[in-house]
C-alpha positions as CSV (number, residue, x, y, z in Angstrom):
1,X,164.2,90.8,167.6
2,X,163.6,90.5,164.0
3,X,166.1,92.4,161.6
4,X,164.4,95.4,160.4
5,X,163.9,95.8,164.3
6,X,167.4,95.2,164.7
7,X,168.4,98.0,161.9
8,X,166.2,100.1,162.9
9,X,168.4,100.1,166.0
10,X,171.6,100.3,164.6
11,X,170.6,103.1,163.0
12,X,169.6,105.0,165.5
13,X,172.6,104.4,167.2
14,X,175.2,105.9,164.2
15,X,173.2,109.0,164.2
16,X,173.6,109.3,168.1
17,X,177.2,109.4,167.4
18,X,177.1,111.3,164.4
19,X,174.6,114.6,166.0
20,X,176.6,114.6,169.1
21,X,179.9,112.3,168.9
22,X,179.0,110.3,171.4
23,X,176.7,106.6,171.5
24,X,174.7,104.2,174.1
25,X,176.2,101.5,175.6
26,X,175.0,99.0,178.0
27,X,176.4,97.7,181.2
28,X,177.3,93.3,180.1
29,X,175.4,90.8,181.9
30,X,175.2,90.4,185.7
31,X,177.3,93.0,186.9
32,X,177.4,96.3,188.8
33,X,179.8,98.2,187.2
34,X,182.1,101.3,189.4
35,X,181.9,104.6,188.0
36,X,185.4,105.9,188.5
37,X,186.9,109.7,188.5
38,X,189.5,108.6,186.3
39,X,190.6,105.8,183.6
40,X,192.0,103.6,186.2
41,X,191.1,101.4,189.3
42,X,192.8,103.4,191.3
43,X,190.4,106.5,190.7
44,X,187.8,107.1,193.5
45,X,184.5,105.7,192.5
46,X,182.0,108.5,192.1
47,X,179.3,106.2,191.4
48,X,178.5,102.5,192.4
49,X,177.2,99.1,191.8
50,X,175.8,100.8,187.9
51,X,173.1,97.1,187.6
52,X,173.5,95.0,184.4
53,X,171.2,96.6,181.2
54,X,171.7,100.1,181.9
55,X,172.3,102.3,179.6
56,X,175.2,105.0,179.5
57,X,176.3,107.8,176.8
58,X,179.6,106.6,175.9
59,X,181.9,110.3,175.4
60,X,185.2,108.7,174.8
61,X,187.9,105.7,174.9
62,X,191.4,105.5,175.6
63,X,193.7,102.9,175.0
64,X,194.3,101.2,178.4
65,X,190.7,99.9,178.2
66,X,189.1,102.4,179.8
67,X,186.0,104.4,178.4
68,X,184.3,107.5,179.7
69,X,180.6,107.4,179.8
70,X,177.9,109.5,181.5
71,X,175.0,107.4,183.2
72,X,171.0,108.3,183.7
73,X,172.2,110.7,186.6
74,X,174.2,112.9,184.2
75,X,177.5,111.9,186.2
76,X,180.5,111.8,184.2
77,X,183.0,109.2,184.6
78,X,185.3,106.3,184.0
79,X,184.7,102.4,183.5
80,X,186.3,99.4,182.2
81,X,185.7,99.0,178.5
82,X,185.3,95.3,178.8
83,X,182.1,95.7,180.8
84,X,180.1,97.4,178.1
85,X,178.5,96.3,175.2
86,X,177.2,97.8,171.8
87,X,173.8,96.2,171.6
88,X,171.2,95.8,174.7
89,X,171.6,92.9,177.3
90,X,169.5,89.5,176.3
91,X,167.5,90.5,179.4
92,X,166.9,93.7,177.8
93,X,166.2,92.3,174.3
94,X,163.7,89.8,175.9
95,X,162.1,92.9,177.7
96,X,162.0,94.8,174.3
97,X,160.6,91.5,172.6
98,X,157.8,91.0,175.2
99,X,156.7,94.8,174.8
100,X,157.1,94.5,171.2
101,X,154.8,91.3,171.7
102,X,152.7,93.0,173.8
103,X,152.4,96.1,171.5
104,X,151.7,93.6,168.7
105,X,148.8,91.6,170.6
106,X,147.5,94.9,171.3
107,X,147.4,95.8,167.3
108,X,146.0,92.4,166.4
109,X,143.3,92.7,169.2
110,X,142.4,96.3,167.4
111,X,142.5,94.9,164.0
112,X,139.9,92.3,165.2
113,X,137.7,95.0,166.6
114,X,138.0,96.8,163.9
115,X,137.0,93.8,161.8
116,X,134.2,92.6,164.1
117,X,132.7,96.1,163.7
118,X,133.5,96.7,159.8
119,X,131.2,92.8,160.0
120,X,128.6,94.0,161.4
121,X,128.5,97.0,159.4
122,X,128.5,94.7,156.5
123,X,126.0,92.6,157.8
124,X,123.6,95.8,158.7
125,X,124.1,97.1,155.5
126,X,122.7,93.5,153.7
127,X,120.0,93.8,156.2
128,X,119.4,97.6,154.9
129,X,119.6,96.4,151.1
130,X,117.4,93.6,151.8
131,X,115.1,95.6,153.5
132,X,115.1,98.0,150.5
133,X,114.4,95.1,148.4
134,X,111.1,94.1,150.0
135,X,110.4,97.6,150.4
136,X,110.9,98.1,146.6
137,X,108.5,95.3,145.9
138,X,105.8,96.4,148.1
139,X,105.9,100.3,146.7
140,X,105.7,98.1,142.9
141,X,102.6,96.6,144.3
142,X,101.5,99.9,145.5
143,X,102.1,101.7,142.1
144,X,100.3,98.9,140.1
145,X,97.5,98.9,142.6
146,X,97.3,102.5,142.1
147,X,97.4,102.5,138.4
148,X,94.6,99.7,138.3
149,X,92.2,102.4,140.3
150,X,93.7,105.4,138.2
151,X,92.3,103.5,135.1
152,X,89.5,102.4,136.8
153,X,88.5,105.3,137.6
154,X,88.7,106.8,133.9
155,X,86.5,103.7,133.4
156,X,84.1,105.5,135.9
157,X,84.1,108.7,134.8
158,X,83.4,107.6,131.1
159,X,81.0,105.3,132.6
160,X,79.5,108.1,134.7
161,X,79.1,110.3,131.5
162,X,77.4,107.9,129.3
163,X,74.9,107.1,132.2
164,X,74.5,111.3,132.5
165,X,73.8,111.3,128.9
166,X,70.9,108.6,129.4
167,X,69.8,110.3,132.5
168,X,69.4,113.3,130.4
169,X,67.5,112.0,127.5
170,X,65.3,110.3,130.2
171,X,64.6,113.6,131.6
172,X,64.0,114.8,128.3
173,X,61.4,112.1,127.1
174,X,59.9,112.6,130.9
175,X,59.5,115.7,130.1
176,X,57.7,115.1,126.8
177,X,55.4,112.6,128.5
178,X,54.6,115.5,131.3
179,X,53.5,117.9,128.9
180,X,51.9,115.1,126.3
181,X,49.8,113.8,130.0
182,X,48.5,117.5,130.8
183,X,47.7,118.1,127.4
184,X,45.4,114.6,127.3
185,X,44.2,115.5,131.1
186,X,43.3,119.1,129.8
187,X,41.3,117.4,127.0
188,X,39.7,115.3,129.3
189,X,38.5,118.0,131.3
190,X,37.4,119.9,128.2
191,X,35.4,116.9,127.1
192,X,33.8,116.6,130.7
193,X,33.3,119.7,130.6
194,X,31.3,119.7,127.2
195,X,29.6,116.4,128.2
196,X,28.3,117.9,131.6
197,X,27.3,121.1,129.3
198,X,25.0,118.8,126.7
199,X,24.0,117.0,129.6
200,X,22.6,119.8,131.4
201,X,21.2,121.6,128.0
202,X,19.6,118.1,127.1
203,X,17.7,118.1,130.7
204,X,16.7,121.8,130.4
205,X,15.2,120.6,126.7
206,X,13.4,117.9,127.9
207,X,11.8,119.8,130.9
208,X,10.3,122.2,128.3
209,X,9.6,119.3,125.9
210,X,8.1,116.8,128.1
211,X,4.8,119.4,129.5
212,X,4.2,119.7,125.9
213,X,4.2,116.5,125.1
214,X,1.7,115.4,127.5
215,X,-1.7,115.3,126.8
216,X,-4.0,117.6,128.1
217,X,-7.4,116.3,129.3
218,X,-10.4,117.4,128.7
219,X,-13.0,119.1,131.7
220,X,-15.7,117.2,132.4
221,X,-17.8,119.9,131.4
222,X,-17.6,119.0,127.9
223,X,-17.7,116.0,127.8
């Protein structure tokens, strides 16, 4: 037993006898101790063979080494002081070690769980962060992949205005050549037109002018 164990006891036992003026003793070593009716060996027992290690309230002493004690029953009676002891049997310290041994194994085997599990949320939380880490890059990547389309696409749109302005002033000069071409086709039909006209006028001329040009003969009749 180590010593604060030991003071611990000790303690406990001064305010046993202190809250109720009496204290625990134990029976000595390898014995079965007579409880007797009175401080003497001729008293009756009332209660026998108490084993080795047990505990009793001790109520009084006298002085003919005799002490009255009341055991684990609750009988009240006498036994010889010499036979009791202040602190627990070695067999009863050894038992006391081993479940102080057993209680401590039992702490240290919790500790370790705890610590096993406090590990592996350490090592899962690593895993998390590094996780986060390549999942920080890729959304870095994604951003810059989307800022490269973002100004791509203003590229576009500026690009798609400048190539509506051209298509416009296409249209526009399409549109001059359309009305410049129907203006020349109209001509070309007026001057058709005017050519078929003088054509036909010069035909109707030359049917008049041709039977007066020919000669006319004579009848034979005078010649």
């Amino acid at each position: 037993m180590t010593p604060f164990r030991l003071l611990v006891v000790l303690v406990f036992v001064f305010s046993s006898i202190a809250a109720a003026q009496a204290r625990t003793v134990w029976v000595d070593d390898k014995i079965y101790l007579p409880v007797r009716s009175g401080a003497g060996s001729q008293f009756r027992i009332i209660e026998n063979a108490v084993p080795s290690g047990t505990a009793m309230e001790l109520l009084e002493s006298d002085q003919n080494g005799y002490s009255k004690v009341r055991t684990t029953k609750g009988t009240e009676g006498w036994v010889s002081s010499q036979y009791l002891s202040s602190t627990p049997i070695a067999a009863t310290q050894l038992k006391k070690a081993r479940q102080d041994l057993e209680t401590a194994q039992a702490e240290v085997r919790q500790m370790q769980d705890v610590l096993a599990n406090v590990t592996g949320e350490r090592d899962n939380l690593q895993n998390s962060e590094s996780s986060l880490a390549d999942r920080s890059s890729e959304l870095m990547a994604e951003l810059k992949r989307i800022r490269d389309i973002a100004a791509s696409s203003i590229n576009l749109e500026r690009r798609n205005g400048e190539l509506l302005q051209e298509n416009q002033k296409i249209r526009n000069e399409l549109e001059v050549l359309t009305a410049e071409n129907e203006r020349m086709e109209a001509g070309k039909e007026s001057d058709f037109m005017l050519l078929g006209a003088g054509l036909v006028l010069g035909g109707v001329l030359l049917a008049l002018l041709i039977p007066m040009l020919k000669p006319t003969r004579k009848s034979d009749n005078w010649a």
